[in-house]
C-alpha positions in Angstrom: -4.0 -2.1 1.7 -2.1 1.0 2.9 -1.0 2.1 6.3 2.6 2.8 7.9 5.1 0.4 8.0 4.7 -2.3 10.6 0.8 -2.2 10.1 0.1 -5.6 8.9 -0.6 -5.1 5.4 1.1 -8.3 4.5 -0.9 -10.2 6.9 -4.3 -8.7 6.4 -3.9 -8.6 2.3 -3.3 -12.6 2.3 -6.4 -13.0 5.1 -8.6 -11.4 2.4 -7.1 -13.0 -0.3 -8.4 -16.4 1.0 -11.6 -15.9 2.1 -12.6 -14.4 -1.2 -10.7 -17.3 -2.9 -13.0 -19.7 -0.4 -16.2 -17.7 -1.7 -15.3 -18.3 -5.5 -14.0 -15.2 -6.6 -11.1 -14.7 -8.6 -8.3 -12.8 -6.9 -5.1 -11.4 -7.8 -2.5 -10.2 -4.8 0.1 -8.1 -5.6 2.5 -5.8 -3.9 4.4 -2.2 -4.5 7.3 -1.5 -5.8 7.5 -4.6 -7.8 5.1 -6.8 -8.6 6.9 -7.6 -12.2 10.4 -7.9 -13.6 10.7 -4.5 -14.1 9.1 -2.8 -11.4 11.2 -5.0 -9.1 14.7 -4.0 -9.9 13.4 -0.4 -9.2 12.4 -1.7 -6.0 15.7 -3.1 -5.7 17.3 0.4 -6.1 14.9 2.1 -4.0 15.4 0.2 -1.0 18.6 -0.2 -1.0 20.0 1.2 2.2 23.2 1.6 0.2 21.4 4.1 -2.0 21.9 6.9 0.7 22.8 9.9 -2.1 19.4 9.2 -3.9 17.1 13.2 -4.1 13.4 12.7 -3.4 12.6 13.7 -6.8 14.4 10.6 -8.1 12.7 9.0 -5.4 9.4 9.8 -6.4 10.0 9.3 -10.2 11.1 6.0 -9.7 8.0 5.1 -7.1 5.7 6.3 -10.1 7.7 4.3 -13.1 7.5 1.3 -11.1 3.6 1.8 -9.9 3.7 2.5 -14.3 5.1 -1.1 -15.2 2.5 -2.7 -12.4 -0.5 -1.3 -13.4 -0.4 -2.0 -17.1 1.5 -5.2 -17.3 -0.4 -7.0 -14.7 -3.5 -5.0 -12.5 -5.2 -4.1 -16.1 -5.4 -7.0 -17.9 -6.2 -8.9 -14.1 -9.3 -6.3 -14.1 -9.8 -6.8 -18.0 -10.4 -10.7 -17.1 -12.5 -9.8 -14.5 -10.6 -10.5 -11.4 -10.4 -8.3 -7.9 -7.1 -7.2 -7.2 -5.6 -7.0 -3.9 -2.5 -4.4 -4.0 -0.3 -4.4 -0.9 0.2 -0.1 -1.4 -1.1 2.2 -4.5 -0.9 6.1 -5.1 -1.9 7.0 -1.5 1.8 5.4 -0.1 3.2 8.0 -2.9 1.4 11.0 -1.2 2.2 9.8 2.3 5.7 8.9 2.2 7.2 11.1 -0.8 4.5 14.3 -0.4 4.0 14.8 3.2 6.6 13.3 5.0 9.5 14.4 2.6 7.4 18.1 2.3 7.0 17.6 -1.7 3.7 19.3 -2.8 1.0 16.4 -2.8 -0.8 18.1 -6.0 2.4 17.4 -8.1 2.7 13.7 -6.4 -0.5 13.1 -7.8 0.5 14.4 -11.6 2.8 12.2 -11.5 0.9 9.2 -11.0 -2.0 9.9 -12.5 -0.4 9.3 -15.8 2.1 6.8 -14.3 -1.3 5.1 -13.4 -3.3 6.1 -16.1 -5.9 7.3 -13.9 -6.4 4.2 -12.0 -8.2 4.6 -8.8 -8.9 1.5 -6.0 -12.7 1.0 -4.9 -11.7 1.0 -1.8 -8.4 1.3 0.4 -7.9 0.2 3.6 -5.5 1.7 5.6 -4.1 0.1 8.4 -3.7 2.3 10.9 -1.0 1.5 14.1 0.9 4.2 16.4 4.5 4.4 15.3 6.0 3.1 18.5 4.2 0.0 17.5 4.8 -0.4 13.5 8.6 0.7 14.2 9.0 -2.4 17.1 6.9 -4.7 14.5 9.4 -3.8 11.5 12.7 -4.0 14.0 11.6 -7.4 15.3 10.6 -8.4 11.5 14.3 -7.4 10.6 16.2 -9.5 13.3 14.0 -12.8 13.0 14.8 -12.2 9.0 18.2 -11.3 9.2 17.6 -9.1 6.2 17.9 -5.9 8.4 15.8 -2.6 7.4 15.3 -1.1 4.2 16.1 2.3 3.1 12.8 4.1 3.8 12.5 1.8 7.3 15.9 3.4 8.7 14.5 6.9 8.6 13.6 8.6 12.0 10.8 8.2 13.6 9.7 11.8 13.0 9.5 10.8 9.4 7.5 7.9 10.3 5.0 10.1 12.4 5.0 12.5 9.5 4.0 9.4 7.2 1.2 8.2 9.6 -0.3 11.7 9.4 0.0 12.2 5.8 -2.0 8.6 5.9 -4.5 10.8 8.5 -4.9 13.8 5.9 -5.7 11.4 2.6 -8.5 9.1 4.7 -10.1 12.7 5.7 -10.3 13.9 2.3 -11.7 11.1 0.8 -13.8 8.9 3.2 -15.8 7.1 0.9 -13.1 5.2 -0.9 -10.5 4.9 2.2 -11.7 2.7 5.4 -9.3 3.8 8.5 -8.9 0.5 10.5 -7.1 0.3 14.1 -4.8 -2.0 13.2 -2.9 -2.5 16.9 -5.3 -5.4 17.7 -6.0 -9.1 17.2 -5.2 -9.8 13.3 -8.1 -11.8 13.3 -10.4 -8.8 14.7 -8.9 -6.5 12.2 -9.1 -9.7 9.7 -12.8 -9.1 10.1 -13.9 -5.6 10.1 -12.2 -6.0 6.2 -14.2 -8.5 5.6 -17.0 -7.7 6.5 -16.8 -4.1 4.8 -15.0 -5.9 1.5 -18.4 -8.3 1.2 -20.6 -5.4 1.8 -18.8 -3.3 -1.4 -18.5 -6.6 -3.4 -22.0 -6.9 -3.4 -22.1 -3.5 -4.6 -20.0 -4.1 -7.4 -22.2 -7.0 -8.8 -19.7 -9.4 -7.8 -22.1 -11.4 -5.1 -25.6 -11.1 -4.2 -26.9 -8.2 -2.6 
């Protein structure tokens, strides 16, 4: 699941997550950065609205060693046993948020993760896609009911933000048979079900239920 913050990742990952688990399938969720020990004290760092003096290289070489620890301590050995894995963000958050809306070059975004990754690419991505007045009221009203307040990335402007949905724009373009572009400013359970229906669909592809 990718898409701009506020999109309803969370919510649409653990929708998915149980009607496959209803069906029999074995699922992994997961989320990025973190997702293990490791990987989450990098996330600690990097969100860290204290962290205000951190360059965007470090930002994007600490993005990529935590997507590292991820991948091969737990998505490989959950696809080695045969499991789908659900991953709340992948590579394609990388390009968006560090490449296009920081002005990196994308080409040397995806370097870097394809050996953090070790060439690891999603059947399919979803991304969530919701104007940014929208996902930036979603994530301010998520911060005052939590009391947690935003992260690091979540304070930046909305220009950034727009900059971020675009980027999103650019990467479903370029490759549209892997990447599913899904209005996400509706009912969850209407979004909920154009996933579904599309997930089942490529499942059945995969040899994991009947065609």
């Amino acid at each position: 699941m990718e898409g701009p913050d506020g999109s309803g990742k969370t919510t649409q990952i653990r929708k998915l997550a149980d009607t496959l688990t209803a069906m029999g399938l074995q699922v992994m969720t997961t989320r990025e950065p973190g997702g293990t020990r490791i990987s989450d004290r990098v996330r600690e760092l990097l969100l860290d609205p204290d962290h205000t003096e951190m360059t965007e290289q470090a930002e994007i070489l600490l993005y990529a060693a935590s997507r590292a620890q991820h991948v091969h301590e737990r998505i490989l050995p959950a696809l080695a046993e045969g499991k789908i894995v659900l991953c709340d963000r992948f590579v394609d958050a990388s390009l968006a948020y560090q490449a296009y809306a920081l002005g990196r070059d994308p080409d040397v975004v995806r370097m870097i993760n394809h050996f953090a990754t070790s060439s690891l690419t999603p059947h399919r991505t979803y991304l969530l896609d919701v104007p940014i007045e929208v996902g930036l009221r979603r994530i301010r009203e998520r911060a005052a009911s939590s009391g947690a307040g935003l992260d690091r990335i979540e304070r930046r402007g909305p220009d950034y933000h727009r900059l971020v949905r675009e980027g999103f724009a650019r990467i479903a373009e370029a490759e549209p048979d892997r990447i599913r572009r899904i209005a996400a400013d509706r009912d969850p359970d209407a979004v909920a079900e154009d996933i579904r229906e599309d997930c089942k669909r490529l499942l059945a592809q995969l040899g994991f239920l009947p065609r």
